[in-house]
C-alpha positions in Angstrom: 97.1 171.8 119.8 96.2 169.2 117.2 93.3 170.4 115.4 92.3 168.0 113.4 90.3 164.3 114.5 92.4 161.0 115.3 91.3 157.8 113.5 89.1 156.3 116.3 87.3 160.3 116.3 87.0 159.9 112.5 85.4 156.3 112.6 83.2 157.6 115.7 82.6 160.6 113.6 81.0 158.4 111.0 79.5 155.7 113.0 77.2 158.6 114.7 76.4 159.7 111.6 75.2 156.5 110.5 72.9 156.1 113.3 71.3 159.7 113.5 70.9 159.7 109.3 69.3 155.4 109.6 65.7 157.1 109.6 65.1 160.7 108.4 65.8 163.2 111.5 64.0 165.8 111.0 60.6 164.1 109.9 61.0 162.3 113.3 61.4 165.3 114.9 58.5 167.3 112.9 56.3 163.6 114.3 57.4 164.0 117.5 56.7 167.9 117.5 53.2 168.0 115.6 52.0 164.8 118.0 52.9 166.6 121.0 54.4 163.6 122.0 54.4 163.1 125.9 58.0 162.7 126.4 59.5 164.3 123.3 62.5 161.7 122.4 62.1 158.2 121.3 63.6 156.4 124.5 64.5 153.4 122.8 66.6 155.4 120.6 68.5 157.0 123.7 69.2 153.3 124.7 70.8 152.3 122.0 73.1 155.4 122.2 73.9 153.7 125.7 74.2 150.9 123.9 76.9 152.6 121.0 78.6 153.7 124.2 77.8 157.5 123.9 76.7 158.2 127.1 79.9 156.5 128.6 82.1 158.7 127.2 83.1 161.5 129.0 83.4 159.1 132.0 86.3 157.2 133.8 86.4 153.6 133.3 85.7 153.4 137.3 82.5 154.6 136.5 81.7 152.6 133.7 82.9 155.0 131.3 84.9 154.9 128.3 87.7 157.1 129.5 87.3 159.2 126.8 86.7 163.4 126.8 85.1 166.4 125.3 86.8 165.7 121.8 85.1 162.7 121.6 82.0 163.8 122.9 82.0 167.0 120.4 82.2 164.3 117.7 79.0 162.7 118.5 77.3 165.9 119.8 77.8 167.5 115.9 76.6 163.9 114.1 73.3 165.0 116.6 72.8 168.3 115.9 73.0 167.7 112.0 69.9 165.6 112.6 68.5 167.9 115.3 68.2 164.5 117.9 66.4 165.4 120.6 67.3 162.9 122.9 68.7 164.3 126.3 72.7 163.2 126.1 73.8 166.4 126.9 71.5 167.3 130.3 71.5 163.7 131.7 75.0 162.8 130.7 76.8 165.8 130.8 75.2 168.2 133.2 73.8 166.1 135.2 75.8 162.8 134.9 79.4 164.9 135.3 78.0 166.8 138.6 77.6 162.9 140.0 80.9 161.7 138.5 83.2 164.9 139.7 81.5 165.2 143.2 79.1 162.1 144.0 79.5 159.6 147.1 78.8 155.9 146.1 75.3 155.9 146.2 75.3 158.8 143.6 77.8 157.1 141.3 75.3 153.7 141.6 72.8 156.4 139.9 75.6 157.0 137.8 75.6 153.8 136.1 71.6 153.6 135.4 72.2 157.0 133.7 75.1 155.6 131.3 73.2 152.4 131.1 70.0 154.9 129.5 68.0 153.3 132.3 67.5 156.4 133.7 67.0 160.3 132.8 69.1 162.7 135.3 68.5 166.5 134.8 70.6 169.7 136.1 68.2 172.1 138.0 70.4 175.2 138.1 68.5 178.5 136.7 65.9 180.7 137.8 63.8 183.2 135.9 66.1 186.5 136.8 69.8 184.9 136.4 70.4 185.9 133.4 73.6 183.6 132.8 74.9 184.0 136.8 75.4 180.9 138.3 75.6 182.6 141.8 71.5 183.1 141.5 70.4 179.6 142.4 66.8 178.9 142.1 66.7 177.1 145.7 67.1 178.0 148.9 68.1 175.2 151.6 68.0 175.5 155.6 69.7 173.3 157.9 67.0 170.6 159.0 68.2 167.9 161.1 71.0 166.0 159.8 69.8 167.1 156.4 68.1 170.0 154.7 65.4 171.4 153.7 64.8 172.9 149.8 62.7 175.2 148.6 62.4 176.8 145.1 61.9 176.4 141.7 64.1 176.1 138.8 63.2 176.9 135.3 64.1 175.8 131.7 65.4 172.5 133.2 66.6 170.7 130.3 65.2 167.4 130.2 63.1 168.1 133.0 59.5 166.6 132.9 60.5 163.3 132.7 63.4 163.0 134.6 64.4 160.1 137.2 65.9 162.3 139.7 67.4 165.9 139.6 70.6 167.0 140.4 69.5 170.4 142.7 71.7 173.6 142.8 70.9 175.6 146.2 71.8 178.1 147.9 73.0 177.1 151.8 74.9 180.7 152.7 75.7 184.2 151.9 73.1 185.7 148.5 73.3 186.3 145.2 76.4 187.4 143.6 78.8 185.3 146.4 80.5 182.2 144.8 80.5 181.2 148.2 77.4 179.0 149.8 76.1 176.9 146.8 75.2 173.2 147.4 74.3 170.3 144.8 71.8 168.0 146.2 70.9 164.8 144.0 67.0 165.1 144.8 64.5 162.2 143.4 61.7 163.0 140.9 59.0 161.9 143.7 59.8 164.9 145.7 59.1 167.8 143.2 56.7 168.5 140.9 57.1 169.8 137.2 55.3 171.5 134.8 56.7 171.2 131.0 57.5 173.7 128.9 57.0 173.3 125.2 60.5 175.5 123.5 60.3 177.0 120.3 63.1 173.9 119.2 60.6 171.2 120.1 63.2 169.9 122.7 62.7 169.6 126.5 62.4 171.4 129.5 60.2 171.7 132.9 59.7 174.2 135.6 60.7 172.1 138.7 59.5 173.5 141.9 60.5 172.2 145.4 58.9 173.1 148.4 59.9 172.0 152.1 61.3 169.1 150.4 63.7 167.3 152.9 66.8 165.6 151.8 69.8 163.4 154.2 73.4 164.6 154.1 74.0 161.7 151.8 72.3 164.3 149.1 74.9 166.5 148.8 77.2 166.5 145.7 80.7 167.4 146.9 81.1 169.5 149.6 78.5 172.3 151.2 78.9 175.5 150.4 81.6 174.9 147.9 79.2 174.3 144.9 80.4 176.8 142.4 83.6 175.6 141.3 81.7 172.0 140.3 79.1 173.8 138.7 81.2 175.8 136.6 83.1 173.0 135.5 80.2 171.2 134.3 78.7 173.9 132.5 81.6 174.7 130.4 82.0 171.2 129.7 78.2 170.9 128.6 78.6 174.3 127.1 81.7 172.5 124.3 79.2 169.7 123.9 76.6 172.5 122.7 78.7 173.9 120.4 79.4 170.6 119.0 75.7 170.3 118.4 75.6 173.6 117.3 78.5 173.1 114.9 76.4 170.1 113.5 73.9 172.3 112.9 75.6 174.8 110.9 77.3 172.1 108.9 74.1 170.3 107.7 72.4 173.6 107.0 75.4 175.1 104.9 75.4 171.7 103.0 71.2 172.0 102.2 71.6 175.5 101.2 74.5 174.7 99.0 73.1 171.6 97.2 69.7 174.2 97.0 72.3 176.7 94.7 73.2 174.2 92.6 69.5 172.9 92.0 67.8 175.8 91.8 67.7 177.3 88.3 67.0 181.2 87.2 67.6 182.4 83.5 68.2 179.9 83.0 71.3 178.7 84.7 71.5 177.3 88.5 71.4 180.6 90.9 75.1 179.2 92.7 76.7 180.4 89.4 75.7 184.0 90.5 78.6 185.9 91.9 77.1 187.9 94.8 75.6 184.1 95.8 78.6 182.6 95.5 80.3 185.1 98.3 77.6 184.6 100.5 78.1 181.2 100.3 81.7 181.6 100.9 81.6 183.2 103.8 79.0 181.3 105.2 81.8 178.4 104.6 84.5 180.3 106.4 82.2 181.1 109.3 81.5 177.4 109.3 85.7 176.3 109.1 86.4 178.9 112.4 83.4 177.4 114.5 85.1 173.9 113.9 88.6 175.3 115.0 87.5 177.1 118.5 84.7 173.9 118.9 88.2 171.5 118.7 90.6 173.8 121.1 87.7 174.7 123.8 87.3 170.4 123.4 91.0 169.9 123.1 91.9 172.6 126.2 89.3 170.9 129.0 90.8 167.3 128.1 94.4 168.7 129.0 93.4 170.5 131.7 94.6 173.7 130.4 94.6 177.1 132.2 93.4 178.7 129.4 90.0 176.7 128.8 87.5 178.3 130.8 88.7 181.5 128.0 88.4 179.1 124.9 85.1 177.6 126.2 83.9 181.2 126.0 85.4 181.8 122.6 83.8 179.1 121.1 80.4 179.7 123.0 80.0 183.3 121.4 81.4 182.6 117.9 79.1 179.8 117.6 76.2 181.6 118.7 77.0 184.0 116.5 77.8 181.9 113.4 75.0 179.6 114.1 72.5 182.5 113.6 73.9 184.0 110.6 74.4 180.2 108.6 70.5 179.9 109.2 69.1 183.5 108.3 71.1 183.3 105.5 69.7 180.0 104.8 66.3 180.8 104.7 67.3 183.9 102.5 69.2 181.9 100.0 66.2 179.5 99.5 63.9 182.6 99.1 60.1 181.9 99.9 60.0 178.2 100.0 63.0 179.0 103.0 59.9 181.0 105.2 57.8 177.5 105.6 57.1 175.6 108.3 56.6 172.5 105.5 60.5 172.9 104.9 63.1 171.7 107.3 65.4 175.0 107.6 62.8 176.5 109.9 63.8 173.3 113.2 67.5 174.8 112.5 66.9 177.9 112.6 64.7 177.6 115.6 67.4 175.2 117.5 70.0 178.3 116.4 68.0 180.4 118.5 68.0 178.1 121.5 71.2 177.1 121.7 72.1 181.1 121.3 70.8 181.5 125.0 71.6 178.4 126.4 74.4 178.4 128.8 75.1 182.4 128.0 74.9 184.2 124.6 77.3 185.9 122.8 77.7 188.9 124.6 77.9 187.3 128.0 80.9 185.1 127.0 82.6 188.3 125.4 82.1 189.9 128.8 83.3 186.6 130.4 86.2 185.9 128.3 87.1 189.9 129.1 87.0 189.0 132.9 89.4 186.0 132.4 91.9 188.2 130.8 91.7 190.7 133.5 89.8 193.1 132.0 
């Protein structure tokens, strides 16, 4: 499994890296955050992305995609978590936007293209307040209603939620909780539900989205009825490699502050990254860093091929990142003693994103325990 980026990953490597570093990240961020601004990304930004062809990525060229895969998207998903950019790629293009490409009738994939195009915002509705990581616990229930159906529910954390152009709804149809069996996605517009935002603790976006005797055509439905899980699993460990790309970002940019911080920083003296017991932190901070990258390129690599094996590598990745992503920004902070503690300096949006990426899509432990199952344990 190559391991390493092609030349046309290398020059989109640096090209998203030109882009998210053009203005300084993080102050727009700390604008964005301290203004309370009323949609939370700069949506002229997100078109241009469109624009740089990042949102047609990880789409056939039917669709109006680029034909590409996850190890391309990874490479632009890392340039955007080293500036922390908190416009929605991953929930409208690759939650959202994949559910409509892998299992959408025409009409859907004619929503498709506004979303590539940035003209439009699409979100995955998915989890409810007890799931705890279990994608059998959808947050609607749906009853047969004419040709159609009827939804009722609400969904929490949505990412990219309040703002959203339409919703792409996961419901239950049959069976309960726990059966794999009896989930539908339903593609339902953002005139039909009503959201409330919630404000995370890493400034990015997400909305309570609540449903209630909404009715929606057969033409709604996102593949086939009652046979929901499979797609939804797919595009959650695809979103889930795209996370860890941003999460790899993350680490990378911190790792290099904290670094140029050692060298900076002087004490009797002498700059504090001469000290020995620094200088193994730092190390293994490094090699924590060097890992990440490998399982972030194989979990990337493995859904691309098709591999048996990827659902185990997704969840490989998943925990080690959330792991490593955690410990690269505590130690951060430590390393830059008091200043490291302020709100007025940037390692606290890291180590705040660390903590939300952590939970998104499962933590460490649940991937463990899911990477256990695979094997057959």
């Amino acid at each position: 499994m190559q391991l390493v980026l092609t030349e046309d990953q290398a020059q989109l490597s640096r090209t998203a890296h030109d882009f998210i570093t053009a203005s300084p990240p993080i102050a727009r961020l700390r604008k964005l955050r301290d203004s309370r601004d009323a949609r939370g990304y700069a949506a002229d930004r997100f078109v241009r992305m469109a624009e740089l062809g990042w949102t047609a990525i990880p789409f056939r060229e039917a669709d109006g995609g680029l034909g590409m895969g996850s190890a391309e998207l990874v490479v632009v998903t890392e340039a955007m978590g080293r500036g922390l950019a908190p416009e929605p790629l991953i929930p409208s293009i690759v939650l959202a936007g994949r559910a409509l490409a892998l299992g959408g009738n025409p009409a859907h994939h004619a929503q498709l293209a506004a979303a590539i195009a940035g003209a439009q915002v699409l979100a995955l509705a998915y989890a409810r307040r007890d799931a705890r990581f279990d994608l059998t616990r959808a947050p609607v229930h749906a009853i047969a209603s004419g040709a159609g159906f009827r939804l009722t529910g609400e969904a929490t954390q949505v990412w990219a939620g309040h703002l959203a152009d339409a919703y792409v709804v996961v419901a239950r149809t049959a069976g309960s909780d726990g059966e794999r069996d009896g989930l539908t996605l339903f593609v339902v517009p953002a005139g039909a539900v009503t959201t409330v935002r919630q404000h995370r603790i890493d400034s990015l976006n997400a909305a309570l989205v609540r449903l209630t005797d909404v009715e929606v055509g057969a033409a709604a439905v996102v593949g086939e009825v009652g046979a929901g899980h499979a797609l939804l699993t797919r595009v959650i460990d695809e979103a889930t490699v795209a996370l860890t790309g941003e999460m790899l970002g993350g680490m990378a940019e911190v790792l290099e502050r904290t670094l140029g911080y050692l060298r900076e920083r002087r004490q009797f003296g002498v700059p504090i990254g001469s000290f020995q017991a620094l200088k193994h932190r730092a190390a293994r901070l490094y090699i924590e860093l060097e890992l990440s990258r490998s399982a972030v390129m194989a979990a990337a690599r493995a859904l691309d091929a098709g591999s048996p094996g990827a659902a185990a590598l997704v969840s490989v990745a998943k925990a080690r990142l959330s792991d490593a992503y955690c410990l690269v920004t505590n130690e951060a902070v430590q390393l830059h003693g008091g200043i490291g503690m302020t709100d007025e300096h940037d390692l606290g949006f890291f180590l705040k994103r660390a903590r939300a990426c952590e939970l998104t899509f499962g933590d460490a432990a649940h991937h463990r325990d899911r990477f256990a199952a695979l094997g057959g344990y």
